[in-house]
C-alpha positions, 0 to 999 in steps of 0.5 A: 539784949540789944546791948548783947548783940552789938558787942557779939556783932564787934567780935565777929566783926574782929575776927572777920578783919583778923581774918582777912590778913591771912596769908593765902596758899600758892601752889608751886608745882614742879614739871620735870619736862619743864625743868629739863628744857629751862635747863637745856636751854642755859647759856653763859650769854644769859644777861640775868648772868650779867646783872648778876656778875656786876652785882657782885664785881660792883663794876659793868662788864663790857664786853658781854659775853666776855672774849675769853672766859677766866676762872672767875668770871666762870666761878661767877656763872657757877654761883648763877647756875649751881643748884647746890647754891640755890638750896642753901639759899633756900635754907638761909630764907628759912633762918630768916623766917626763923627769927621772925618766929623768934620774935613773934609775940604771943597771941592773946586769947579769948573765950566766949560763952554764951548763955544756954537757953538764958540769953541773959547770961553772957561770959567774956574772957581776954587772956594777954600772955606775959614773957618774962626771964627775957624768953624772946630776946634769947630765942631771937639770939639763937635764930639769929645765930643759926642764920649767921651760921647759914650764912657763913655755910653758904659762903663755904658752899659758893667757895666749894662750887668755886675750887670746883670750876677750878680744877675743872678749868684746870683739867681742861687746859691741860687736857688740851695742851695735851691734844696739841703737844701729841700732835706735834709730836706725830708731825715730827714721828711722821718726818722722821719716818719720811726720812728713814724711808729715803735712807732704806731706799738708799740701801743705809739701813735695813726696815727694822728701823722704819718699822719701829717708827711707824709703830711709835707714830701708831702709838703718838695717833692713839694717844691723840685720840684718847688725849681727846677724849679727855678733853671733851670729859674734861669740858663735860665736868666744867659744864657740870661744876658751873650747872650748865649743859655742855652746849653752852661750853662749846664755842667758848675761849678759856683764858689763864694767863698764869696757868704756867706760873705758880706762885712760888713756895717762897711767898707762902711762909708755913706761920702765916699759913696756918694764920690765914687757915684759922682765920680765914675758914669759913666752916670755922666762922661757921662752928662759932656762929653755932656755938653762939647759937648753942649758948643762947639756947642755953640761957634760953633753957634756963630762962624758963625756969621762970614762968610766963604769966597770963593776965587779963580782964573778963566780963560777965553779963548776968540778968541785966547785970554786968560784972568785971574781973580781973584774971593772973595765971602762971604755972606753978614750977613745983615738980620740975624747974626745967633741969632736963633741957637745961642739961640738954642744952649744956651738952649740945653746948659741950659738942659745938665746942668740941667740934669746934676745936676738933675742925680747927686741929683738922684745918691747921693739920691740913694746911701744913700738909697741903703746903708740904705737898705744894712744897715738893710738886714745886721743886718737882716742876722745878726739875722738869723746866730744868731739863725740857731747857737743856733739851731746848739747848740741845735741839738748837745746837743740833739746828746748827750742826745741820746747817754747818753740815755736820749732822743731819735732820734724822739726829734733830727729829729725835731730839725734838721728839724728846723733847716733846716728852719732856713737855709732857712730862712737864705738863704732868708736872704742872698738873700735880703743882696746880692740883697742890695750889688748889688743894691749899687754896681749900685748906685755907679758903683764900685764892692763891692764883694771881689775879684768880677769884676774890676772897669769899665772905658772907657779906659778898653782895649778891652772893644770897642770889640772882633774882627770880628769874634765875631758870632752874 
């Protein structure tokens, strides 16, 4: 009897220390009013964002915060700040947790029945559950394929934030050359005006013409004015492109040195286009990783057409008599060898292929699309520097005509006001060629800009993350 109860005692006593190891429930409560304030209170001077660029420059940035802020240094606070990132961050913590799932070994059993009311009758059972066919090998293949494909989506997901900040960064610039090619052009309105007034005063001309540039001028301060108020929306959707309030943004110097010089179509052959798109796609990686992950799911289907065994030993205690035994089980495949997910999983294989190569025709289609496009807006700003030069010419000659004295200031304002539309013009054209540049940039998911953002790869260090003290 004693004998009973020490072996009862060491049960418990396992159990009680299997116990201990468990993992306990932490709470992890959102507070919107919180969320709001942590989010108002960003700002690109944040040394968490430091640390989190050298990780993934593997350089030190000095000075900090940089005198003037650049696509990619901007893209790199995008990929600190975004919570689009952080989700998908979020999912590939979860993959990871997968495969520890996949890789995790069955657990034994056991049973214990005690004699009722005899305390002389005792049954102890263990039960080892045996894998076999490979099972776990090919569910941690799957899980691991699922988590290269997370891996590569966030790749493709930092990639997007980052095109965003681009033309984001773009429209602004733009947005505020804008603001000062009007504001040059009100000055030379306003001179020309002045002018017309003294030639009225003199009896040369009548009002009409006065009147006329006066109304032209009106129009110039209006257009100012709506100039900037895209400059402060432009600003608001780089804010919101990076996750940071527009505060953060306001005192800032954004710097594109080769904003004016797109690269040219000559170094961008249409078969290496189409090359870099089908190598360089992210969400093409990302389809393989599935496919691969379809595969071993189907040999994992097919796996269990074999059945796991259970062995284990018993002991039975009856009237001062111990008794052993050793147990087998396995279920008997005699109805069915698993033919419905097998053909499950064929399918789902079929359909990651196919998807696979329907977003592979889309990439090349694409692709050439976009380079056409580039093409043309290309040869487009070409036409407009063409002819904002000769304008240029043309208000030098006039420069020098009022200084020989044979024309006169009014001649050289209205040149210099076609020229400032010229400007403009040209400013809308280059608008449409950086829009193009972006837009093939996106189809091959490789920078294109000189000296712009760096390839993207899932191995990009520390693009998983910044540490936990990001401020949500």
């Amino acid at each position: 009897m004693n004998g009973i109860r020490k072996e009862i005692f060491v049960l418990f006593a396992v159990l009680l220390l299997a116990g201990c190891a468990m993992q306990r429930y932490k709470p992890a409560p959102i507070v919107p009013g919180l969320a709001a304030s942590q989010f108002e209170s960003r700002d690109l001077a944040d040394p968490g964002l430091r640390a989190f660029a050298e990780t993934i420059l593997g350089h030190p940035l000095s000075p900090w915060p940089p005198k003037a802020w650049d696509l990619q240094t901007l893209s790199l606070a995008a990929w600190y700040f975004n919570p689009t990132l952080n989700s998908v961050r979020a999912r590939i913590a979860g993959t990871d947790a997968a495969q520890v799932t996949a890789g995790a070994r069955p657990n034994p059993s056991l049973n214990f029945s005690p004699g009722i009311p005899s305390p002389y009758l005792l049954t102890l059972d263990f039960a080892f559950p045996i894998e076999t066919a490979h099972k776990r090998m090919h569910r941690l293949e799957v899980a691991r394929r699922l988590g290269d494909a997370a891996r590569f989506d966030l790749a493709d997901t930092a990639w997007t934030v980052s095109s965003a900040v681009r033309t984001a960064l773009v429209n602004h610039l733009l947005a505020t050359r804008s603001v000062e090619l009007f504001r040059s052009e009100a000055k030379i309105r306003q001179d020309q005006i002045s002018i017309l007034d003294q030639i009225v005063s003199a009896g040369e001309s009548s009002r009409q013409s006065t009147d006329a540039a006066r109304i032209e001028l009106a129009r110039t301060r209006g257009a100012i004015v709506a100039a900037e108020g895209q400059v402060a929306g432009t600003r608001a959707a780089l804010s919101a492109a990076i996750g940071v309030p527009v505060a953060a943004l306001q005192s800032l110097n954004f710097s594109w040195p080769d904003l004016d010089t797109p690269p040219g179509a000559e170094s961008l052959l249409p078969a290496e286009i189409q090359r870099q798109a089908i190598l360089n796609r992210l969400d093409l990686r990302r389809s393989l990783a599935q496919y691969a992950a379809a595969e071993a799911a189907l040999q994992l289907e097919i796996a269990k057409q074999y059945p796991d065994v259970t062995i284990g030993p018993g002991y039975t205690y009856e009237e001062t008599h111990s008794f052993f035994t050793l147990g087998l089980s396995t279920v008997i495949p005699l109805f069915n060898r698993n033919q419905g997910p097998i053909a499950e999983a064929e399918a789902h294989r079929q359909e990651a292929a196919a998807l696979f190569l329907e977003r592979q025709a889309q990439v090349i289609s694409r692709s050439e699309r976009a380079l056409a496009v580039y093409t043309a807006a290309l040869k487009e700003l070409a036409e407009s520097d063409s002819l904002l030069r000769l304008q240029e010419a043309q208000s030098q000659i006039l420069q020098q005509a009022i200084r020989a004295g044979t024309d006169t200031r009014l001649s050289l304002d209205n040149a210099e006001i076609q020229k400032w539309t010229l400007a403009r013009a040209r400013m809308d054209a280059l608008a449409r060629a950086q829009k193009a540049l972006g837009e093939l940039a996106d189809a091959l998911q490789r920078p294109l800009d000189p000296g712009g953002l760096f390839t993207i790869t899932p191995e990009s260090p520390g693009l998983l993350g910044p540490s936990k003290n990001l401020k949500r």
